[in-house]
C-alpha positions, 0 to 999 in steps of 0.5 A, a space after each residue: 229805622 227804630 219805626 222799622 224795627 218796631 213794626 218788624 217786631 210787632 209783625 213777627 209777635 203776632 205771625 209766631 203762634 200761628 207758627 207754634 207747633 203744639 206739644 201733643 199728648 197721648 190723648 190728642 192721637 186717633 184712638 187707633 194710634 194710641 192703641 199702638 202707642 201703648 201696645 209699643 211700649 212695654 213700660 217705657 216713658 213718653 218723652 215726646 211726641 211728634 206729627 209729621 208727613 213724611 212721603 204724603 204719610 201722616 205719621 206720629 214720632 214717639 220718643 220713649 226711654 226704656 231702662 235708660 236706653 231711647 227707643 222711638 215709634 212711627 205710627 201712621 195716622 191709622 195704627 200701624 207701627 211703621 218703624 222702631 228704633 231702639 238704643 243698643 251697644 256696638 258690641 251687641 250688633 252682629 260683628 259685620 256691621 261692627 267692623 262697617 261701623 267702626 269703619 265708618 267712623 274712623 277717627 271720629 266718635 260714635 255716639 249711639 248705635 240703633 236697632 231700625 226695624 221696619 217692615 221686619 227687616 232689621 238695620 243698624 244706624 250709627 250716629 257719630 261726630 266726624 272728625 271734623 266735628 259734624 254729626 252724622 249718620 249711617 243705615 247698615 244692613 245685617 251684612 255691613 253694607 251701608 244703605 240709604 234706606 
């Protein structure tokens, strides 16, 4: 059993940097992305940043703060901006999505609301805790209308 455990060990030590995701930097992007990147972020801090492929798109996640508040980018490999979302306050939503949200959460806790631009279209995401304690989401439309996408 201890020869057993032993070489387990050893297989996942050496299988697990393959698996490391590297931490990216600003500069490791195309120069096309970065150019975005900054033009986004309006005296903001990277946090962090993030590849991935999300429906056969390459795209690239930044985390930002700006004054206090989250506001993360998707950037495709080629530039272009694909979404923002932006940390806002409930009462700063228009009041449909207020009531929605409040609606939505019940008796629950709303942890943050988001501004979720993409394509010029405006929604609002809430993430809360359920009152059973599992942490959710939910995408509204201007009107209140809770939405998938």
């Amino acid at each position: 059993m201890k020869i057993l455990m032993t070489i387990t060990a050893l297989i996942a030590l050496s299988i697990s940097p393959a698996f490391a995701q590297k931490k990216l930097a600003l500069k490791d992007l195309p120069a096309e992305v970065q150019k975005t990147i900054q033009a986004e972020l309006k005296g903001g801090e990277i946090k962090n940043i993030g590849r991935e492929k999300e429906g056969g798109v390459v795209q690239y996640e930044v985390e930002t703060m700006l004054n206090g508040k989250h506001r993360d980018l998707n950037v495709d490999s080629k530039g272009k901006l694909l979404v923002v979302e932006e940390e806002t306050s409930l009462d700063a939503v228009p009041a449909p999505v207020k009531a929605a949200i409040l609606k939505k959460v019940a008796n629950g806790k709303l942890d943050m609301v988001e501004l979720f631009m993409r394509g010029g279209v405006t929604m609002y995401e809430a993430a809360y805790t359920a009152k059973g304690g599992k942490k959710q989401e939910a995408l509204f439309k201007a009107d209140g209308t809770e939405t998938k996408d």
